[in-house]
N, C-alpha and C positions, 0 to 999 in steps of 0.2 A: 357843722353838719347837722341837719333836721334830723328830730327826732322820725324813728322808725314807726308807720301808723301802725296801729294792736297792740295789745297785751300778750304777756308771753305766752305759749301754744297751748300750755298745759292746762291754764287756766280759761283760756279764750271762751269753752265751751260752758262750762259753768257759770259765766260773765252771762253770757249771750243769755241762759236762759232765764238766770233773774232779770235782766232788763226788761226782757220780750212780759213776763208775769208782769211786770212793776204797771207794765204800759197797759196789757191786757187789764189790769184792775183799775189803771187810770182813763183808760179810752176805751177801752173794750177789743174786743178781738177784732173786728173788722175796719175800724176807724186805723187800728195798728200796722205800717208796713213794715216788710224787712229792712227800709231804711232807719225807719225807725230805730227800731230796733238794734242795731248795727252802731246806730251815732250814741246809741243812751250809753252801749256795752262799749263806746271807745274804740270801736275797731272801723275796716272797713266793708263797705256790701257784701264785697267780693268772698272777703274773710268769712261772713255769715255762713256763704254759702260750702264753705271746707268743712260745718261740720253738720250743718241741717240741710234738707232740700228745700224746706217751707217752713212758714212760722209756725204751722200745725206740727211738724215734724219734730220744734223745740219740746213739743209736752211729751211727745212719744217715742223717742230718741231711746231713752231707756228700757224700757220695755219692747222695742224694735229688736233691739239686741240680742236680748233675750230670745224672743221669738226665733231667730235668726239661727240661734243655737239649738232652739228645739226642734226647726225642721233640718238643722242638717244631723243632730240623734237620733230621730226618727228613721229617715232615711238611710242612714246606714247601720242601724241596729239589726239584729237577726237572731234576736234570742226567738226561743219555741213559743214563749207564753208574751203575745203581741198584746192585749191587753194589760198584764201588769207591766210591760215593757213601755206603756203609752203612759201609763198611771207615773211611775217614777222617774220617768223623763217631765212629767208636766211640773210634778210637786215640786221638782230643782229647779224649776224656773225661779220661784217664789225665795230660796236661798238667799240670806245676806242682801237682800234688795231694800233699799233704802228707801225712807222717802222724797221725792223727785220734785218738778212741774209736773207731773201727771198730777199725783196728788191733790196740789195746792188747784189744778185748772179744776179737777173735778167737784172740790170741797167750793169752791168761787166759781160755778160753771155762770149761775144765772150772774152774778155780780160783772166776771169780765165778756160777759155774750158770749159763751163759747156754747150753748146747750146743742145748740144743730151742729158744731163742728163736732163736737165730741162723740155726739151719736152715730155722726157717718166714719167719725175717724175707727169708732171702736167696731164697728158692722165689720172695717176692713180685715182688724185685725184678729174677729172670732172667727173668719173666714179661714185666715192663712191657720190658723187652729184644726179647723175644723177639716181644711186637707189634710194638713201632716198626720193626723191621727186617721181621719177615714183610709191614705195612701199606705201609715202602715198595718192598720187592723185587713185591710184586704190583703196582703202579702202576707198577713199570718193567716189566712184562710176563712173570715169573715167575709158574707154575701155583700154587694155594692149596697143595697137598703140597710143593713142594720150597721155599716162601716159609716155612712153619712151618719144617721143617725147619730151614733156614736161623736162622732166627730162633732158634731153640732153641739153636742152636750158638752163634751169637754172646752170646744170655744167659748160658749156660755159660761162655764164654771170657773173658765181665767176673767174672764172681764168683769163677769158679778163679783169674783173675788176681788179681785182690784178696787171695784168702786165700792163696794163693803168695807174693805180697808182703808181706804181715805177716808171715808165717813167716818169712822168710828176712832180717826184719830191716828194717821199711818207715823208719826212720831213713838206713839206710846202704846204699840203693837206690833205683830209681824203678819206679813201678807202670808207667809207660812200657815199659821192660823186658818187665817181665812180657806185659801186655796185650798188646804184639806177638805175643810167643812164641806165647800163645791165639789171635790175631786169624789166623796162620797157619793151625792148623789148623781154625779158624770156617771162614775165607775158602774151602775148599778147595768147601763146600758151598752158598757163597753167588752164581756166577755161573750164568748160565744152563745148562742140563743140556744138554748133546747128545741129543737125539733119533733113533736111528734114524742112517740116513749122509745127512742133509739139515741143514744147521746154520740156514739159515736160511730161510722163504720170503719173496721178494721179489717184487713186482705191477709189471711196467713199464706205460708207459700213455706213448703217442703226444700229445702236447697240440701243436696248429698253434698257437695261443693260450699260449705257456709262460708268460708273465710272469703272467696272468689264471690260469691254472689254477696257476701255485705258488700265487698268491695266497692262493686259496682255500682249498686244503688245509692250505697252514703256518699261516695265521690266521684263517682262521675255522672251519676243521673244528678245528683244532690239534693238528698233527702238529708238531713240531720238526724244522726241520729239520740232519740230521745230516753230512750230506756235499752238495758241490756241487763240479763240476768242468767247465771249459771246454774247445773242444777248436777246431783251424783249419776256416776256415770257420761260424762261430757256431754249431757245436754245443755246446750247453750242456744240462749235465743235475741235477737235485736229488736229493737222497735224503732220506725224511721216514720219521722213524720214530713207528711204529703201535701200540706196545706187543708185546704177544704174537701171532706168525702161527701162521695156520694154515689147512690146504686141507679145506673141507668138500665132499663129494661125496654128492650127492643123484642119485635115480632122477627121473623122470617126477611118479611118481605121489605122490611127497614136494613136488615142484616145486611139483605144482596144490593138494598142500591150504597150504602155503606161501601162496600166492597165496591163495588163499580167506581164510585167517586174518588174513594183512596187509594184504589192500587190499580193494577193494569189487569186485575183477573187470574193471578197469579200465588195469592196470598190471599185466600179464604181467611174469616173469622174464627177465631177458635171461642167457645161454648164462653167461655172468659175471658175477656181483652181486658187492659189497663190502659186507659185514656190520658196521660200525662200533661197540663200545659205547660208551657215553657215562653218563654220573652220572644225566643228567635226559634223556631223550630229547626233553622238550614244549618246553625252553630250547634244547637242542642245532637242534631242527627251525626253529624261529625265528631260530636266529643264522644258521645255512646258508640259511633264504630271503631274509633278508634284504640275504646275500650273494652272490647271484645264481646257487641254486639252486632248481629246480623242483620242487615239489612230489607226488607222484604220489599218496602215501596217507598220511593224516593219523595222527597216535597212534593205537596203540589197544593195548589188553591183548590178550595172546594166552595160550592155554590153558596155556602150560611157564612162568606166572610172568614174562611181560619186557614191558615199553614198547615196542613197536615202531613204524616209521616208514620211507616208502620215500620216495626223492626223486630225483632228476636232476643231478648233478654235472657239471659244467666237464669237459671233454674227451668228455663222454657216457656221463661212470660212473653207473652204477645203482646207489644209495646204502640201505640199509637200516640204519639209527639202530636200537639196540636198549640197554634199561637195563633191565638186571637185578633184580628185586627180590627175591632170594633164597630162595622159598619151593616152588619147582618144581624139575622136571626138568634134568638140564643140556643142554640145546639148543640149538643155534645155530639162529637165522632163516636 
C-alpha cells in the first residue's frame, strides 16, 4: 500500500512555512508558487491550502490570529473606560508571541522580494486595527474623528511594533517590549479629548422613587452603572454612564417643528428632554415600555435619516429614543 502524501497534521503548518522562506530566499517571492512550495514541504497543493489561503498568508498566519482575537475582544468588551479597554486588549496581543516568518520575511524583505508584498500586506492589517479600536472607542462615547484617529494610531503602533521587533532581533527580545513603547504613543490619542474647559456633562435628576428609577435606567434603558456612593441619613446616589454627552440648545421655533416631526401634536417638549440613541429604536421602545415607561409617540422616520421615539421615564424624564441610520444630516432630535 502507498504511502499516504503529507506529513503529519500537526506539523504540516510549520513545514509549509519554512519551505515557502527557504524558496522565498532562494527565488524570491514572486518567482515562488504554491506549488512550489507544497513539493519542497512534502505535502500536496491541496494540503497547502488547509492551512494558508496565499503564499502571502504563510508570513502572516500568525499574527492573522492574533488579530483575529483582538477584534472579537474588542467587540464584545463593555467595560466603562473604552480606551484603556483598547490599550490592554492590544498589549496581549504581543503575549508569548514567538518569533515567526513574519520575522525572518521582514528582516530578508529586500533579499527575498517581498518589500511591496509586505507593505500592502501590513496596510491590510493596520486597517483591521484600526476598525476594531475606532468601532470600540465610539461605543464608548468617542466622536467618529477622534475614534479613527485613534484607531490609526494603534494600527500603526502594532505594525511599527512588529517590524521594530524583527529588526532588532525578534529571537533575543520580546514584541511586548516593543508594543508597549507604540502603545505609549497610540495611547496619547486614544482617551477622550477635552472639549473646550467642560470635561464632562452630567444630568442630575431628583428620583423620590430611587431604587424604581435606577432600575430602570441601569437595566432596562442600559446605562451602566459607574459610580454609587452613600451618605448619613440615607442619602444615596448612582452614576450611570451614557456614552458621549452633550448640551443641545434649541430656539422655540426648532422646539415646534421637533414636535411636529416626532409625535402627532400630542406630546409637547418639556423645557428638558433626554435624547437617547439606541441600535434599534422599535426594540429599545418596547423594552422601556415594558418597563414601566409611557409611551407619548410611537417610531417614526424623520426627515435627518433617524428612528425616533418619545416616551415617559421614571422620575418624569422626557425620553426621546433616536437610531441613527446613517444617511442624513447630523442632527440631534
Amino acid at each position: 500500500m502507498a504511502p499516504a502524501i503529507g506529513r503529519p497534521r500537526a506539523s504540516s503548518r510549520e513545514t509549509l512555512a519554512e519551505a515557502a522562506c527557504e524558496l522565498f530566499l532562494e527565488r524570491g517571492f514572486e518567482a515562488t508558487s504554491v506549488a512550489d512550495i507544497a513539493s519542497r514541504a512534502g505535502v500536496s497543493r491541496s494540503s497547502f491550502f488547509n492551512y494558508f489561503e496565499s503564499k502571502s498568508a504563510v508570513l502572516w498566519a500568525g499574527l492573522d490570529e492574533r488579530l483575529a482575537d483582538v477584534e472579537q475582544q474588542l467587540a464584545l468588551d463593555d467595560e466603562p473606560d473604552a480606551a484603556r479597554a483598547v490599550r490592554v486588549v492590544l498589549l496581549a496581543l504581543a503575549d508569548g508571541f514567538a518569533p515567526d516568518s513574519l520575522a525572518l520575511g521582514i528582516v530578508n524583505a529586500a533579499a527575498m522580494g517581498l518589500e511591496d508584498d509586505l507593505e500592502r500586506e501590513a496596510a491590510l492589517r493596520r486597517a483591521r486595527v484600526a476598525r476594531a479600536v475606532a468601532g470600540r472607542l465610539e461605543r464608548g462615547g468617542a466622536d467618529r474623528l477622534h475614534a479613527d484617529v485613534a484607531g490609526a494610531a494603534w494600527g500603526g503602533a502594532v505594525l511599527s511594533a512588529v517590524e521594530a521587533w524583527a529588526h532588532d532581533g525578534a529571537g533575543r527580545t520580546s514584541l511586548s517590549r516593543f508594543l508597549a513603547m507604540a502603545g505609549e504613543s497610540a495611547g496619547l490619542v486614544s482617551g477622550a479629548p477635552p472639549m473646550g474647559e467642560v470635561r464632562q456633562l452630567r444630568v442630575v435628576v431628583q428620583a423620590s422613587a430611587f431604587d424604581q428609577t435606577l432600575a430602570f435606567y441601569r437595566d432596562v434603558v442600559g446605562m451602566p452603572q459607574a459610580e454609587a456612593y452613600e451618605a448619613d441619613g440615607g442619602a444615596r446616589v448612582a452614576i450611570l454612564s451614557a456614552g458621549r454627552a452633550t448640551l443641545e440648545i434649541a430656539n422655540l421655533e426648532q422646539v415646534s417643528f421637533i414636535d411636529r416631526v416626532e409625535t402627532d401634536g400630542d406630546a409637547p417638549s418639556d423645557p428638558i428632554r433626554l435624547a437617547l440613541e439606541v441600535d434599534d429604536t422599535d426594540a429599545a421602545v418596547a423594552r422601556l415600555d415594558e418597563g414601566g415607561a409611557v409611551v407619548e409617540a410611537s417610531a417614526r422616520l424623520t426627515p435627518w435619516d433617524s428612528v425616533n421615539a418619545r416616551l415617559r421615564g421614571p422620575a418624569g424624564l422626557q425620553l426621546t429614543l433616536f437610531q441613527e441610520l446613517g444617511g442624513g444630516p447630523s442632527v440631534l432630535p
